[in-house]
TORGU-673593 format. One record per residue (C-alpha): residue in three letters; x, y, z. Coordinates in steps of 0.1 Angstrom, whole numbers, padded with zeros to 4 digits, always signed. Layout:
BEGIN
ALAXYZ;...
! end
This chain:
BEGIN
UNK+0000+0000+0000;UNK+0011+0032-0009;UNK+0000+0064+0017;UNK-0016+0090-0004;UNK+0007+0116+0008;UNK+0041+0099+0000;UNK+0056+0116-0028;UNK+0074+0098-0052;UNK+0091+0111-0081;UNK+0078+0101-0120;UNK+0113+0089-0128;UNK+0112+0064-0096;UNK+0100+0030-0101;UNK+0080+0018-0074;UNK+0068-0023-0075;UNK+0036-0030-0061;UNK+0030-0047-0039;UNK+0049-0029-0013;UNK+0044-0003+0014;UNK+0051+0036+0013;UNK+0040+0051+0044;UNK+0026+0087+0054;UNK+0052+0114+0042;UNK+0076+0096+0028;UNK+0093+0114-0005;UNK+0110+0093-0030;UNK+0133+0112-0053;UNK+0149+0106-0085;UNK+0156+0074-0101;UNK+0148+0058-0075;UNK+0142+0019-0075;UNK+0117+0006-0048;UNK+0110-0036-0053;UNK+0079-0054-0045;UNK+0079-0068-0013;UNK+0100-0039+0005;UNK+0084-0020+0039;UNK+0093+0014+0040;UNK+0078+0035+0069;UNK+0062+0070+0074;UNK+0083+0100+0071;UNK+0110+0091+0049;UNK+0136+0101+0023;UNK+0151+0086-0002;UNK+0177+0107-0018;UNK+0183+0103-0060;UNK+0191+0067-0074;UNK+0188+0050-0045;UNK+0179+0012-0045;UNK+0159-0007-0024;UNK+0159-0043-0028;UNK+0127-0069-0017;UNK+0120-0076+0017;UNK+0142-0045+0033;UNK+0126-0027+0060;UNK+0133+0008+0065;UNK+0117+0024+0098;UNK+0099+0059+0106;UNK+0121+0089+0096;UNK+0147+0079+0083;UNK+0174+0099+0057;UNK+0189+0082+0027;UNK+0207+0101+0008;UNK+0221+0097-0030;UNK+0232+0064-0048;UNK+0226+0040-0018;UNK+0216+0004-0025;UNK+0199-0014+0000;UNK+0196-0050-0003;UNK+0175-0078+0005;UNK+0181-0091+0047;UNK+0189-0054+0057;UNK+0173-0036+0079;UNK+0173+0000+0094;UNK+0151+0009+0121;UNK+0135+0042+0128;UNK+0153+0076+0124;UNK+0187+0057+0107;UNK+0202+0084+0087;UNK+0226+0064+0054;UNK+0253+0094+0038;UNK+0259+0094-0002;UNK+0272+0060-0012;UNK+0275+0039+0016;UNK+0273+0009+0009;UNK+0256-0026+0023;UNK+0265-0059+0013;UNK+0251-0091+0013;UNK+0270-0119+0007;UNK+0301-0124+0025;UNK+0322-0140-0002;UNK+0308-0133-0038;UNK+0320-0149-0069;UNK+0305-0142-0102;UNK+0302-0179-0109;UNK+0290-0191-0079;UNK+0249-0187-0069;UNK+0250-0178-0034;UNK+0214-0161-0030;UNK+0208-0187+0001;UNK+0238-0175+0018;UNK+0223-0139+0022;UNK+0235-0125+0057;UNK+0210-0103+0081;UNK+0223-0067+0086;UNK+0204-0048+0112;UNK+0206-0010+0119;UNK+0194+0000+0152;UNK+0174+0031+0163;UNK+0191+0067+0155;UNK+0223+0055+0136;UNK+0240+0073+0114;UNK+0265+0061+0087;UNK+0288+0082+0068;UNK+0292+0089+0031;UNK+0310+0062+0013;UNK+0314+0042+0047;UNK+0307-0001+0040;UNK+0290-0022+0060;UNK+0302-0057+0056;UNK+0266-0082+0056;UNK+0260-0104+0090;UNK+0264-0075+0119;UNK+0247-0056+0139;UNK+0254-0014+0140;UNK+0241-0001+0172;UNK+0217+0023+0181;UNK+0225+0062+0180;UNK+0263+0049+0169;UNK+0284+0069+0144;UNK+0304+0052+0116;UNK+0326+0078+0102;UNK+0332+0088+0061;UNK+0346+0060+0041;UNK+0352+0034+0072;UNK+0348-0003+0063;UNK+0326-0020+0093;UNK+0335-0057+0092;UNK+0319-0063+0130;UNK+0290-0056+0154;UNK+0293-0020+0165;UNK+0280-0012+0199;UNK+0252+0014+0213;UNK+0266+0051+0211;UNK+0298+0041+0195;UNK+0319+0063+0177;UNK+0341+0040+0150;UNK+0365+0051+0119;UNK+0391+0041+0096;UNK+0394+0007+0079;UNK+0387-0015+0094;UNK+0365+0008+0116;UNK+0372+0007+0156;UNK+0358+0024+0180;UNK+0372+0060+0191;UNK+0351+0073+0215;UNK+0311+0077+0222;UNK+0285+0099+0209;UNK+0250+0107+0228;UNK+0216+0105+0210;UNK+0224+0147+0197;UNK+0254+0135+0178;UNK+0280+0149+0205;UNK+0310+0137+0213;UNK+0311+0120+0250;UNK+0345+0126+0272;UNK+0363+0099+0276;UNK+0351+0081+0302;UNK+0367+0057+0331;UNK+0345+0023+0340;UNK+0313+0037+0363;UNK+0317+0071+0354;UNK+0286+0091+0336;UNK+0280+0120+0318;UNK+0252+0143+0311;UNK+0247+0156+0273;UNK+0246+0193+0278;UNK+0223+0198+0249;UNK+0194+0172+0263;UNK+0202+0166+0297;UNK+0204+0131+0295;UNK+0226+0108+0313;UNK+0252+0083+0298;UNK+0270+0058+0321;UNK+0297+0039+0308;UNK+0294+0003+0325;UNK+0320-0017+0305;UNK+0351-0009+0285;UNK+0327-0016+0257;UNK+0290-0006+0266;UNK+0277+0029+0276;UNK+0240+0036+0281;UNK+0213+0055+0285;UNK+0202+0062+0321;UNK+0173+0087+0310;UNK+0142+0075+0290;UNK+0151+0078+0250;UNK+0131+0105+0230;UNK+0100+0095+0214;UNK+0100+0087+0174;UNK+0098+0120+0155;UNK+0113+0145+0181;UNK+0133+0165+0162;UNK+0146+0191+0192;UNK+0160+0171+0217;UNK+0164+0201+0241;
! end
């Protein structure tokens, strides 16, 4: 089903059956296959692909020339830079059918990846993390972390505004001064949220 108010471009080919929900603008040369599940409140920047089956949540950005294939998925308010790039399979070969050997990729809540970053199939990129420009994600990237480079590793923490956090010491916290909200960093590896998350669709965290 396709909401009324989604606007779609007439150079965009859209397959039926799929669903297009409230709000949702689909731009140029855009490619949208039957099957796919694309929420309210979305954008999808020029010749951008996405594949049957994907699942893309409320409010999310894409911007130009991203492909997103069949066994990914991005949760709500996921924002994908120009180019990045999402894989599938983890070993292709021209020659070789491999289309049972697809490999889940999950994007959680508030995520945002950078422009020409790649996100290696099978992993999970957690929620409100940052993968920097043009870093090549080739494991599961924890809650609120900050990663670059290639292979990307983690360089810090960012809060749910997009901030850089302090570094941290193992108990310590910190509070966002643009939300209020409180971090605490329990492991080497894990920080969280101590305050409730912001509802879907709030666009001033302050």
């Amino acid at each position: 089903m396709i909401d009324p108010t989604a606007q779609i471009h007439e150079s965009a080919y859209v397959d039926e059956p799929c669903t297009v929900g409230a709000s949702t603008r689909i731009w140029h040369f855009c490619h949208v296959r039957a099957g796919a599940v694309i929420g309210p409140d979305v954008q999808l920047g020029q010749n951008c692909y996405v594949g049957a089956g994907v699942r893309i949540g409320t409010g999310c950005r894409v911007q130009n020339n991203v492909s997103i294939y069949e066994n990914v998925r991005l949760e709500d308010e996921v924002f994908v830079g120009p180019s990045a790039v999402f894989t599938n399979v983890i070993n292709p070969r021209a020659a070789v059918p491999r289309k049972d050997e697809f490999r889940d990729t999950v994007v959680r809540r508030g995520a945002t990846i950078g422009a020409n970053a790649t996100i290696l199939c099978g992993f999970t990129i957690g929620a409100w993390s940052m993968i920097g420009a043009g870093a090549f994600v080739r494991q599961d990237v924890p809650d609120f972390a900050l990663m670059v480079g290639i292979p990307a590793r983690r360089i810090g923490w960012v809060t749910i505004h997009g901030e850089t956090i302090k570094p941290l010491l193992v108990g310590e916290s910190y509070t966002c001064p643009q939300t209020g909200d409180v971090y605490l960093l329990q492991s080497a590896n894990r920080l969280v949220l101590t305050s409730p998350e912001p509802p879907v669709g709030r666009r001033n965290h302050g």
